[in-house]
C-alpha atoms as one frame of an Amber mdcrd trajectory, in Angstrom:
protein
  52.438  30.018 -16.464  52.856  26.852 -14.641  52.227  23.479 -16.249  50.309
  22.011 -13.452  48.264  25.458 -13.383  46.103  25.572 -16.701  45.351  28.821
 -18.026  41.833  29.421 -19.455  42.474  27.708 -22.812  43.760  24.701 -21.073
  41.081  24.678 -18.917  38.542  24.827 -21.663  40.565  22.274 -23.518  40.292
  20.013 -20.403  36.169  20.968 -20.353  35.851  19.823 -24.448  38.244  16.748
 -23.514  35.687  15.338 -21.021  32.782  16.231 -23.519  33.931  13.760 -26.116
  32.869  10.791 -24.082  36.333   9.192 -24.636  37.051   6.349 -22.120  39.556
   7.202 -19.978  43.560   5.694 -20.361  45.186   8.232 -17.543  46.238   5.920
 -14.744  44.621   6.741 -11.158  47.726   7.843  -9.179  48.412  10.421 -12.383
  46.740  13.539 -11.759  42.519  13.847 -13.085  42.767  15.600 -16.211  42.520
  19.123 -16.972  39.523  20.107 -16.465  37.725  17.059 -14.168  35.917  17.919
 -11.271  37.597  18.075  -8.045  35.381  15.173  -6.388  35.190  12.819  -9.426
  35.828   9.407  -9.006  39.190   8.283 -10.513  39.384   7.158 -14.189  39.073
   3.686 -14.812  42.455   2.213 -15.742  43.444  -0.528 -17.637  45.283  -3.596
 -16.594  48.940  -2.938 -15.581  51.444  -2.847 -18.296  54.538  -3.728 -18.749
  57.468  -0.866 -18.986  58.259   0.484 -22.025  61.316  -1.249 -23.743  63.944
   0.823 -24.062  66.695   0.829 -27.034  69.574   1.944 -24.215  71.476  -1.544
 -24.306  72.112  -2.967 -21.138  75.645  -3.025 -19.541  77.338  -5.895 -18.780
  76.843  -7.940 -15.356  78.109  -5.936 -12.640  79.081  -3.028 -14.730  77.002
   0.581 -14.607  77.241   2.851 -18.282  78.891   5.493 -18.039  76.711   8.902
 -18.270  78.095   9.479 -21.896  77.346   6.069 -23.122  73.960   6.655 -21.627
  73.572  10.215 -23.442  74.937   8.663 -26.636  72.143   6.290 -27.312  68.724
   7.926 -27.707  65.971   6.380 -26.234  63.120   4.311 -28.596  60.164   3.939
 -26.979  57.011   1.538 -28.831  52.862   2.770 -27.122  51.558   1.684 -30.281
  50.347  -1.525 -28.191  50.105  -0.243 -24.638  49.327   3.489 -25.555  50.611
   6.651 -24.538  51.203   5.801 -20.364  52.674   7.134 -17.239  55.128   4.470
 -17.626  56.315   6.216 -21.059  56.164   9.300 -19.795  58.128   8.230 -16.743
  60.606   6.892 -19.081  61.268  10.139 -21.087  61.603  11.703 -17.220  64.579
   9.816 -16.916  66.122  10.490 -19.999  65.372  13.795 -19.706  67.447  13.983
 -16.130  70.354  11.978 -17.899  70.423  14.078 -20.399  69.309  12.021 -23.324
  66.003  13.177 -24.278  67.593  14.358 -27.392  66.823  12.695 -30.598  64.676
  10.433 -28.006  61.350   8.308 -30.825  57.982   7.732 -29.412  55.901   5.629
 -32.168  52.622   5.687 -31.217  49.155   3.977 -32.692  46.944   7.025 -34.015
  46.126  10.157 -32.487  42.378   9.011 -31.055  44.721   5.882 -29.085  46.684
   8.707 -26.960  45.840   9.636 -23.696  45.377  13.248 -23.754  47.043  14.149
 -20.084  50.312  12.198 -20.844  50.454  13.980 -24.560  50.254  16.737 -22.043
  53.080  15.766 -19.802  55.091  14.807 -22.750  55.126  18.185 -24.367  55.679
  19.364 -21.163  59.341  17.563 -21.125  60.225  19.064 -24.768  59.631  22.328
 -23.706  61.292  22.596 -20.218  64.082  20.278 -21.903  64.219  21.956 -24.897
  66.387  18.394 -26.292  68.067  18.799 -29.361  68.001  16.622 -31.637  64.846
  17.054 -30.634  62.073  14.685 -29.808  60.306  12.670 -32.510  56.317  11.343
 -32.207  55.924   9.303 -34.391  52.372   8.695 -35.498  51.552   5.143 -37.367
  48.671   4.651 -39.445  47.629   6.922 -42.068  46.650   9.692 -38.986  46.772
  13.021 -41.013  45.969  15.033 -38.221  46.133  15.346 -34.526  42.130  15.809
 -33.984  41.853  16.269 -30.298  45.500  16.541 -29.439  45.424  19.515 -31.737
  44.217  21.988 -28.245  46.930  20.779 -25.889  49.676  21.078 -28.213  48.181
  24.407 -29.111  48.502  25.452 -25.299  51.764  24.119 -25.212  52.944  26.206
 -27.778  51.663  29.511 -26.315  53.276  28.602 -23.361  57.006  28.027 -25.519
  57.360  24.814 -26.842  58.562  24.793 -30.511  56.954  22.234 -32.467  57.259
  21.077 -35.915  55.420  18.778 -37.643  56.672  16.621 -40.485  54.328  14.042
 -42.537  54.991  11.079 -44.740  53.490   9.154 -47.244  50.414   7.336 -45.830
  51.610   3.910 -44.841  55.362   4.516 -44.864  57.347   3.377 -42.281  60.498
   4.845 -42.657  62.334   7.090 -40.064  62.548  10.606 -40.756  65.418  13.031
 -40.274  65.370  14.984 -37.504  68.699  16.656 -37.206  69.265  20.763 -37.482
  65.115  20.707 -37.007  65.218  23.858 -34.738  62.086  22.435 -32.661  61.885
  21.118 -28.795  59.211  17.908 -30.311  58.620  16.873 -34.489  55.477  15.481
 -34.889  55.201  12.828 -37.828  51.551  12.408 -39.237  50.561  10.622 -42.654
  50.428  13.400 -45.547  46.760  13.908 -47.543  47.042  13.184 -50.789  45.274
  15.410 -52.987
């Protein structure tokens, strides 16, 4: 099926989204989420943000990087501030059509801070781009699970995406290792201990 056509389970997912009361964080000229009504207003958005900063170094005055320098450096990307936007999600778009979504980090805040539709759009990207190494979330916090993210990742994996999640001591900070991981997206949350 089609990404921007929700099956049943994505539809319901969409239905239980809106039920939780959560303010909205999907900017207006993205798409209502799965799910809205077709005549609802438009979510309220937040003030504009600045775009993400991006790890890619820039090239000297005058001087455009070559495609391989541009695949060679994978793309960091910080929402733990701004959240989970269309701005980040635009970003990973154009790494994706360079050809450096590969090995690509997202660190986020905590699972409850991320904007459900551009979780959405960002699995989306792993699994049409199927990047290897592939793409790291990075959850901070002590998050030990993805609570309502848990549906649309769910429906993402029906639909092909291979994901793998990873965890890490509660409070760690340290990168993990993503390489030979045979997954299109890791997903890093805080391990419980027992």
């Amino acid at each position: 099926g089609s990404w921007d056509a929700p099956s049943g389970a994505a539809r319901m997912f969409g239905q239980a989204c809106l039920a939780t009361g959560a303010p909205p964080r999907t900017p207006a000229r993205v798409s209502a989420p799965i799910g809205a009504a077709p005549n609802a207003p438009p979510p309220r958005t937040a003030a504009p943000s600045t775009p993400p900063m991006l790890a890619t170094p820039a090239p000297p005055p005058g001087e455009a990087p070559s495609t391989a320098e541009l695949q060679a450096v994978p793309v960091e990307l910080d929402a733990r501030q701004e959240g989970l936007s269309a701005a980040i999600v635009a970003a990973l778009r154009s790494a994706k059509q360079r050809g450096g979504l590969g090995g690509a980090v997202v660190r986020l805040a905590t699972p409850e801070e991320t904007d459900l539709e551009s979780f959405w759009r960002v699995l989306e990207l792993a699994c049409t781009g199927h990047p290897r190494p592939p793409l790291l979330l990075q959850f901070g916090g002590d998050a030990m699970d993805l609570g309502a993210l848990t549906a649309p990742l769910a429906e993402a994996e029906r639909r092909g995406l291979k994901a793998e999640r990873l965890y890490r001591p509660p409070g760690s900070v340290e990168d993990v290792e993503i390489q030979g991981i045979d997954a299109d997206v890791v997903i890093v949350l805080a391990q419980q201990l027992q």
